[in-house]
MILUMSE-378666 format. One line per field, with one value per residue (C-alpha): x, y, z; residue number from 1; residue in three letters. Coordinates in Angstrom, 3 decimals. Layout:
u: (X, ...)
v: (Y, ...)
w: (Z, ...)
seq: (NUM, ...)
type: (ALA, ...)
This chain:
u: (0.349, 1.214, -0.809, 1.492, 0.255, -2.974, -4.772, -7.917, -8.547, -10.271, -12.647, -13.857, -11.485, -8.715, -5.484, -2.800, 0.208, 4.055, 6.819, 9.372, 9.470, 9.425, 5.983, 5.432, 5.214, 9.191, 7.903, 4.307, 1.160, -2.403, -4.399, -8.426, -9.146, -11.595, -8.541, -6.841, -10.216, -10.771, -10.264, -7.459, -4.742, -2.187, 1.407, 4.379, 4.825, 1.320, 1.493, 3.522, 2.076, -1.003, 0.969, 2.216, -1.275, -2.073, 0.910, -0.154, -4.225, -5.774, -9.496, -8.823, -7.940, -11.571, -13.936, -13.964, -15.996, -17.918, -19.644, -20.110, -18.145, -16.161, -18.399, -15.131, -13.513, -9.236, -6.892, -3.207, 0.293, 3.716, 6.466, 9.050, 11.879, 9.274, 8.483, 12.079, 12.925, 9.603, 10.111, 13.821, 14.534, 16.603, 14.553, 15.534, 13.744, 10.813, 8.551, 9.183, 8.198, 5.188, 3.249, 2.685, 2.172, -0.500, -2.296, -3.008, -3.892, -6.151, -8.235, -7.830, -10.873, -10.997, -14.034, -15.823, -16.825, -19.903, -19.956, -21.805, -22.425, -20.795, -20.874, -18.584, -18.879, -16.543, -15.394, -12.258, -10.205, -9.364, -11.073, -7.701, -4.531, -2.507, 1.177, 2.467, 4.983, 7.169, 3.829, 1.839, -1.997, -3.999, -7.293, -8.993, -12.754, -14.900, -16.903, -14.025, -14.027, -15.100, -12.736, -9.786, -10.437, -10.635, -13.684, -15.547, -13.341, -9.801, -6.319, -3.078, -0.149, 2.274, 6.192, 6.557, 10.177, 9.508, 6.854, 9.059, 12.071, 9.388, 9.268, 6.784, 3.113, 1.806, 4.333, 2.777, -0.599, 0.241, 2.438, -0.372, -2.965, -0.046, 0.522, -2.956, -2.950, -0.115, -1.745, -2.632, -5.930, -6.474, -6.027, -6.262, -8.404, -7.882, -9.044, -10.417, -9.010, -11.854, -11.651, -7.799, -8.081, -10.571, -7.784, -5.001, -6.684, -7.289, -10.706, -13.030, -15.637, -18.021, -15.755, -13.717, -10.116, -8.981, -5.511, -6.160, -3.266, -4.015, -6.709, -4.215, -3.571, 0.095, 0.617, -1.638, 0.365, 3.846, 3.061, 0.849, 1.607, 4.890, 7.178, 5.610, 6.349, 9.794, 10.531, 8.829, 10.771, 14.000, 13.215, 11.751, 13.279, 10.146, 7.630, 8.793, 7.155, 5.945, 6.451, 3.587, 2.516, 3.754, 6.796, 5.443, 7.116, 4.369, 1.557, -0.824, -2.707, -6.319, -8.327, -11.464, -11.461, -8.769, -8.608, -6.942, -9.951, -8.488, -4.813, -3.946, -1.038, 1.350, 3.401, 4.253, 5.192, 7.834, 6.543, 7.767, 6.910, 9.718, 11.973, 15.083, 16.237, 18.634, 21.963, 23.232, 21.431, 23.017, 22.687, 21.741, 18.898, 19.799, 21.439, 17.812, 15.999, 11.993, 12.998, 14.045, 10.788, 8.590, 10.574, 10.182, 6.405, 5.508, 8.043, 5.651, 2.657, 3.363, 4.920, 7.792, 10.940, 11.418, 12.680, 15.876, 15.322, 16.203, 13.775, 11.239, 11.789, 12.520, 8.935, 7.287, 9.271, 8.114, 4.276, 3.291, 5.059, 4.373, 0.200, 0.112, 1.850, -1.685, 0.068, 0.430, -2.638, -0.962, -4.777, -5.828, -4.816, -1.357, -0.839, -2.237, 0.880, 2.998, 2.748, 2.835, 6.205, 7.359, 6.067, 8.293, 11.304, 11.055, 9.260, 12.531, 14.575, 13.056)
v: (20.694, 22.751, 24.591, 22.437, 19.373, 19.311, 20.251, 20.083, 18.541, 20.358, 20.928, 17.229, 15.497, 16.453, 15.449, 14.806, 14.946, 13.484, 14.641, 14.034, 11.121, 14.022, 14.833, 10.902, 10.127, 9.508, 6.340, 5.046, 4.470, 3.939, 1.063, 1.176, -1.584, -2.858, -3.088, -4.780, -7.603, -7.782, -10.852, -10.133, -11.638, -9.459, -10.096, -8.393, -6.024, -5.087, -4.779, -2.200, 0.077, -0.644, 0.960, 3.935, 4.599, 4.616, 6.597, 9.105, 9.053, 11.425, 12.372, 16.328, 15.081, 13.407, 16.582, 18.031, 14.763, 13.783, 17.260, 17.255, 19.901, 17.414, 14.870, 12.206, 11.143, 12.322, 10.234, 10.223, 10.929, 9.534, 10.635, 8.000, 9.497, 8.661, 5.134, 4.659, 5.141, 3.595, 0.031, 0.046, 0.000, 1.451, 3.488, 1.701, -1.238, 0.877, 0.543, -3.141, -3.409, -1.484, -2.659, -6.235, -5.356, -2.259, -4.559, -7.569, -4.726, -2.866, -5.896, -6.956, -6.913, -7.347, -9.594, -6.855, -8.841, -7.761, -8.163, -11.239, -12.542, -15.261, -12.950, -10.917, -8.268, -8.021, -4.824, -3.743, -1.657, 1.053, 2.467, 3.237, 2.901, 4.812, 5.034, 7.914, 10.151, 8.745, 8.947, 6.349, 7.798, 6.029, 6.149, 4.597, 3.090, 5.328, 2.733, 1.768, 5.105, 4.141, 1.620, 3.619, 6.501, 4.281, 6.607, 3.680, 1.356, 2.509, 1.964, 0.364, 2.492, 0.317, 0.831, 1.335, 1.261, -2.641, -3.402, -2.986, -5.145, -8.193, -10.475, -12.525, -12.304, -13.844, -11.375, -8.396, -9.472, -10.708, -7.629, -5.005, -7.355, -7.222, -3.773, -2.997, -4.283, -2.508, -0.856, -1.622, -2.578, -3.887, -7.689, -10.070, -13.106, -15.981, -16.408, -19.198, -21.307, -20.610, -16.846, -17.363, -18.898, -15.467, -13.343, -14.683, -14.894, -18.108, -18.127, -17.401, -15.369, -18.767, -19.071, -22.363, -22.736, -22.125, -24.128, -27.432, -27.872, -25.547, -27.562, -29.396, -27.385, -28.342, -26.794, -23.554, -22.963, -23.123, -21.200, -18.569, -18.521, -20.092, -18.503, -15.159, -15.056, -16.044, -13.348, -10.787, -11.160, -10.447, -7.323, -6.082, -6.212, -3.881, -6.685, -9.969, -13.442, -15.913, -19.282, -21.390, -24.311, -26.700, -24.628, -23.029, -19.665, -16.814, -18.832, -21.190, -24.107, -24.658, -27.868, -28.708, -32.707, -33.925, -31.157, -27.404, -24.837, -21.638, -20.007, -17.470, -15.356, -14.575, -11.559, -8.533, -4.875, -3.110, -0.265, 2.959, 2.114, -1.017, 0.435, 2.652, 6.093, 6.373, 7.118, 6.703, 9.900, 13.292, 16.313, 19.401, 20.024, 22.736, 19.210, 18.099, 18.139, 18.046, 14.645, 13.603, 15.456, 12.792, 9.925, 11.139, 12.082, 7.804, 6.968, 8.190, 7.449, 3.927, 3.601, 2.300, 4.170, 7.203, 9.789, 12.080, 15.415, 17.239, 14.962, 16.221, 19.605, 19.337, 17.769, 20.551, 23.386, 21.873, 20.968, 23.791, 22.349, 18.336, 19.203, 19.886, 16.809, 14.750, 11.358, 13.075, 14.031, 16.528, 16.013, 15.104, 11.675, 12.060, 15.308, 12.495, 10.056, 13.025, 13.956, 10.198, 9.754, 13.184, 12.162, 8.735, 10.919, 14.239, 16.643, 18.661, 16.911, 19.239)
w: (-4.268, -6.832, -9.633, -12.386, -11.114, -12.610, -16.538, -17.622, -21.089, -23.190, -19.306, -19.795, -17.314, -14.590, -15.410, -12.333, -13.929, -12.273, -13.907, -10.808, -8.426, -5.687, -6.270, -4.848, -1.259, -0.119, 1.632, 1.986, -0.339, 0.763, -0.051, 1.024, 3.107, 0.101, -2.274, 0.421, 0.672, -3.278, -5.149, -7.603, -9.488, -10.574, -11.589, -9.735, -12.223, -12.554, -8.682, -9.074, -11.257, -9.645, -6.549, -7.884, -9.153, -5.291, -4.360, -6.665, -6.057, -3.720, -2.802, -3.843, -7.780, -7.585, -6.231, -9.972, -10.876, -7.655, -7.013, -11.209, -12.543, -14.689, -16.723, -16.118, -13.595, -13.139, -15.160, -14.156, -16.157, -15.821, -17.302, -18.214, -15.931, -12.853, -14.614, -15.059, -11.533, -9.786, -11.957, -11.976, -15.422, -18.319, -20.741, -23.229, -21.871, -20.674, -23.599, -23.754, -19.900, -20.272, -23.372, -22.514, -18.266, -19.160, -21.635, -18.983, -16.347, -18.908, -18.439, -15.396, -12.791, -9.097, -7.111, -4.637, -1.292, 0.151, 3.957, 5.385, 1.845, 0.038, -3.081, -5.270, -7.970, -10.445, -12.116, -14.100, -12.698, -15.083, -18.093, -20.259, -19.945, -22.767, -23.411, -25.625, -25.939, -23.189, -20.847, -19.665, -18.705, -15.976, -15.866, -12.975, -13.204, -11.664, -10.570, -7.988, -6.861, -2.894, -3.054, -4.760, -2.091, 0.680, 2.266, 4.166, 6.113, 6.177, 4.490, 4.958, 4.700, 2.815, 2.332, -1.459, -0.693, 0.767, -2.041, -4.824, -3.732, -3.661, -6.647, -5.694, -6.688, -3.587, -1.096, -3.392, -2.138, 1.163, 2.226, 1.769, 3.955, 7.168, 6.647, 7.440, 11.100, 12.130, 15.131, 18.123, 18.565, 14.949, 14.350, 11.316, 12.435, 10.779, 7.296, 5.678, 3.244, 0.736, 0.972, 0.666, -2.267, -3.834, -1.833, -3.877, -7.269, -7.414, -8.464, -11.443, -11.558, -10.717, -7.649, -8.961, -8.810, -11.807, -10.733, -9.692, -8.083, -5.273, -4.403, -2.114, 0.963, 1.229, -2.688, -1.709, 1.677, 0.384, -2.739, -1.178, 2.509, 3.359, 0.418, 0.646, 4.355, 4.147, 1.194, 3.298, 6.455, 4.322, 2.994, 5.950, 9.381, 11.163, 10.679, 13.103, 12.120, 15.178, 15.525, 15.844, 17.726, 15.056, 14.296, 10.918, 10.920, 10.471, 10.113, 12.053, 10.426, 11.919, 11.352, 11.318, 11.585, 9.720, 7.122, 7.593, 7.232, 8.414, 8.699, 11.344, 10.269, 13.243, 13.402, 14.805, 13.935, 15.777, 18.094, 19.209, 22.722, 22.413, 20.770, 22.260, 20.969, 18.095, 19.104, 15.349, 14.230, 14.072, 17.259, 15.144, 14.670, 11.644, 9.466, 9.323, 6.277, 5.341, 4.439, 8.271, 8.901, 6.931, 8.338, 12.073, 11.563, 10.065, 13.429, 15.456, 13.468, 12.877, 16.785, 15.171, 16.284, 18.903, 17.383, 19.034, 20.631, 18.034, 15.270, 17.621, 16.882, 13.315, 13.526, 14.982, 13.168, 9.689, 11.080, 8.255, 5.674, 6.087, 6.667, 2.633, 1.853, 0.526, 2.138, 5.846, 7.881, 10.752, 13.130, 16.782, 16.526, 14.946, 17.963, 20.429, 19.538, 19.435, 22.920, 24.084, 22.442, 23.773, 27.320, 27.365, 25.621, 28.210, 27.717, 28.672, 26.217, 23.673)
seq: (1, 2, 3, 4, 5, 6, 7, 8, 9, 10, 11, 12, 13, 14, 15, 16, 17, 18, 19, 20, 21, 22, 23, 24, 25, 26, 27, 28, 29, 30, 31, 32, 33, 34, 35, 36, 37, 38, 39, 40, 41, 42, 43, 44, 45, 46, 47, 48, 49, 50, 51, 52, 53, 54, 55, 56, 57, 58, 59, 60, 61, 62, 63, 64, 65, 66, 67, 68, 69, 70, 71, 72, 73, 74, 75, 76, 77, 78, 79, 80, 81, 82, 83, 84, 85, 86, 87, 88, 89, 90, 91, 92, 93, 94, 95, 96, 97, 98, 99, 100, 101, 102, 103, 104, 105, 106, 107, 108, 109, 110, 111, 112, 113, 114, 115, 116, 117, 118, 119, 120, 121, 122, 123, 124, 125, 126, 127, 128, 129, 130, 131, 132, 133, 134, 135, 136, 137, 138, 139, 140, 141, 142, 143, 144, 145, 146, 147, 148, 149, 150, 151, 152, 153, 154, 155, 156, 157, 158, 159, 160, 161, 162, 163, 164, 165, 166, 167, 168, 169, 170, 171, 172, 173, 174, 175, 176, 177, 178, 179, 180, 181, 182, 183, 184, 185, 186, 187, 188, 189, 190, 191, 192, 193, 194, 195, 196, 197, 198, 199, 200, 201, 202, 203, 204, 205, 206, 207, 208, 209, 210, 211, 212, 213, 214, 215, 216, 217, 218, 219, 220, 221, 222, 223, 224, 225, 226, 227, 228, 229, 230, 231, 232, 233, 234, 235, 236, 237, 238, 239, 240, 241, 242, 243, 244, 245, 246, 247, 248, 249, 250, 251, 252, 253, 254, 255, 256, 257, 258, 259, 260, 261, 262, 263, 264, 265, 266, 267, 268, 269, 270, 271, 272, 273, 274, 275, 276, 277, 278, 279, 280, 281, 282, 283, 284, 285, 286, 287, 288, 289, 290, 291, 292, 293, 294, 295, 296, 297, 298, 299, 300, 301, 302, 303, 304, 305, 306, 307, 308, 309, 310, 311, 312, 313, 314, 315, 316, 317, 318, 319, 320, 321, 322, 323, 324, 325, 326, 327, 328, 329, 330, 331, 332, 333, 334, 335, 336, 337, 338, 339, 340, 341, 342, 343, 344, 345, 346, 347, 348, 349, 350)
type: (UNK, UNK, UNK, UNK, UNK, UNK, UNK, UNK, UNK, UNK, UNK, UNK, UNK, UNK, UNK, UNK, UNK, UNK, UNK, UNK, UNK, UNK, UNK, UNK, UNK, UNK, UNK, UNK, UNK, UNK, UNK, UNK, UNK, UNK, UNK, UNK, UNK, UNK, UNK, UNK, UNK, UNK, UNK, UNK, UNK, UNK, UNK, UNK, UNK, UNK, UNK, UNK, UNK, UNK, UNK, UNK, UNK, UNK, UNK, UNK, UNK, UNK, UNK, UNK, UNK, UNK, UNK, UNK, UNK, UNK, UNK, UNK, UNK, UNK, UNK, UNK, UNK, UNK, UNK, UNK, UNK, UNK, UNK, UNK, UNK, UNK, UNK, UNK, UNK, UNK, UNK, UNK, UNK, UNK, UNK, UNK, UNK, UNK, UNK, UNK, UNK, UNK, UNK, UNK, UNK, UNK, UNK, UNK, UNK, UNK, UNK, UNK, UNK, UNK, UNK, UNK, UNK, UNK, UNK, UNK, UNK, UNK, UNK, UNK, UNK, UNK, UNK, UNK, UNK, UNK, UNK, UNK, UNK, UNK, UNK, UNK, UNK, UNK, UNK, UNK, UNK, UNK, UNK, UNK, UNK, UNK, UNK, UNK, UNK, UNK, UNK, UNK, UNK, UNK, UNK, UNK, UNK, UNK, UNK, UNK, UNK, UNK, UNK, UNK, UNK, UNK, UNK, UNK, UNK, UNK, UNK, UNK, UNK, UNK, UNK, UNK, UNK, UNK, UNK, UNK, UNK, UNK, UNK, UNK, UNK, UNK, UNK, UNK, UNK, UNK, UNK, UNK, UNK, UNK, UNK, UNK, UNK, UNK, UNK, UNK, UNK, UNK, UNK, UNK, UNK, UNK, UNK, UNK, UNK, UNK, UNK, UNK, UNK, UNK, UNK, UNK, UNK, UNK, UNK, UNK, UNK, UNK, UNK, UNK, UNK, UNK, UNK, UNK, UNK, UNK, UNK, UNK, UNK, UNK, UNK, UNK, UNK, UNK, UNK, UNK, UNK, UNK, UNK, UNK, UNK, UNK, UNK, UNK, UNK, UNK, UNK, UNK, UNK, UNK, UNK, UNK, UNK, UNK, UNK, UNK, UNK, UNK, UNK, UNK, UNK, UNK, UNK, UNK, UNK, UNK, UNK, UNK, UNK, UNK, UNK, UNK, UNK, UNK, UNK, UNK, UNK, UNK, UNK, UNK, UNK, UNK, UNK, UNK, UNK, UNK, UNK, UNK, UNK, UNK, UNK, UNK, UNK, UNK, UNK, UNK, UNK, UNK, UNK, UNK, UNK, UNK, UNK, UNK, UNK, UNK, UNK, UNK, UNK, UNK, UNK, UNK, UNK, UNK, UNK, UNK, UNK, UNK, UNK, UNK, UNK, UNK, UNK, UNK, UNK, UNK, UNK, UNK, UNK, UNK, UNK, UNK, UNK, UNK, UNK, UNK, UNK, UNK, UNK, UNK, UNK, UNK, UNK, UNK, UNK, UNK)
């Protein structure tokens, strides 16, 4: 992290500034487990800046504010080159794409479950959001801050990469939810219909629907379970969908009587331990860049691919340079999955 990346203004508030899409994770955001849980309705594009909000948010641009050095909490730039890139459009149709998409989200607020309570709070989200002189500024509610940081019960570490080619509303919000029982060990029991309906947005603030029509369960599924699914599958080949007992693809209805009162989603993520080394991938190990670095180190953190000899040592050559990357945490656990993947590859292979 550089020095450039941050300003003070006038020493009220931090300011984390992006003026290049490098200073962005090359492939993965984190999104806190509460995030994930919230009751929120978003559209796609709103999704996404929400997203590169989290690809940009770290617990280091909020210690100015917790330990009170800085009366308010960080807000966060983005120049339009970065915007440009991230949302996929011409600059000419940037400010057009922004003003009406940061006004919705400026008032959006997301339902906070409390655990073993039929409850939600409701809070906005952010407490500006500012577009001027080519920059849009992103201020976060500080109120959110546990559940922007992610400190209590984990994160998903979602493909931005993915995330951005869906167009879907429902996919945005499914995606993030699969992506956060990727390991082994962790799975997604099946949810209820009524807290799928608060997952998805469905509901007001008094818990109603506030679409009728989703009150039928054959509307709801193929809207926000079945479509979703199917557009997910296509843009990514690492997650596989399972057929169920009644030959829904991803999904499993479960009844109670007559009526469907849970679904269980069905799928699996590719693992490193299944998976066969690369034989595409170049032998020298001096061709390899920081970037192959990144990619090799998620391989082996998300189990999904075995790297090559010579990834391996790219890997541990650049262990220095990918621990001060915010979005990579180089500790026991990560070192732990190292040496397994080593141990199936050879440990005289590298």
């Amino acid at each position: 992290m550089s020095d450039s990346d941050f300003s003070m203004d006038n020493a009220q508030q931090e300011i984390v500034r992006t003026d290049d899409s490098k200073q962005l994770p090359s492939q993965f955001f984190k999104k806190s487990h509460d995030l994930i849980f919230s009751q929120t309705s978003l559209s796609p594009r709103e999704h996404d800046l929400m997203a590169l909000l989290l690809s940009r948010l770290h617990e280091e641009h909020w210690e100015t504010f917790i330990n009170g050095s800085l009366p308010k909490s960080p807000a966060y730039d983005f120049n339009s080159d970065v915007l440009c890139e991230w949302l996929g459009v011409k600059k000419a149709d940037l400010f057009n794409t922004l003003s009406e998409t940061a006004e919705r989200l400026s008032e959006r607020k997301i339902g906070i479950r409390e655990d073993g309570k039929k409850s939600f709070t409701f809070i906005p989200l952010f407490k500006r959001l500012e577009y001027a002189n080519a920059t849009l500024t992103m201020t976060p509610n500080d109120e959110l801050m546990i559940q922007y940081l992610g400190v209590s019960q984990g994160h998903a570490q979602v493909d931005h990469r993915v995330f951005r080619k869906l167009r879907r509303e429902h996919s945005k919000r499914l995606y993030p939810l699969l992506c956060r029982f990727k390991n082994k060990g962790t799975k997604l029991h099946p949810q209820s219909i009524s807290d799928l309906h608060g997952f998805f947005g469905l509901l007001n603030e008094k818990g109603e629907l506030i679409k009728k029509s989703y009150v039928n369960n054959k509307v709801f599924i193929e809207r926000c379970i079945k479509l979703p699914i199917e557009e997910i599958s296509k843009v990514d080949s690492s997650i596989d969908f399972v057929i169920g007992s009644g030959g829904t693809v991803g999904y499993e209805p479960i009844k109670k009587g007559r009526k469907i009162d849970k679904i269980e989603f069905l799928f699996n993520w590719n693992s490193v331990f299944e998976k066969p080394v690369r034989s595409d991938e170049k032998d020298l190990s001096e061709e390899l860049s920081y970037e192959d670095a990144v990619r090799s180190y998620w391989d082996i953190e998300l189990e999904r691919a075995l790297p090559t000899p010579d990834e391996f040592n790219n890997v541990k050559k650049r262990l220095g340079e990918l621990a001060m990357d915010d979005q990579i945490a180089i500790n026991e656990r990560f070192m732990t999955k190292f040496k397994g993947a080593l141990a199936i590859l050879g440990e005289g292979a590298v």
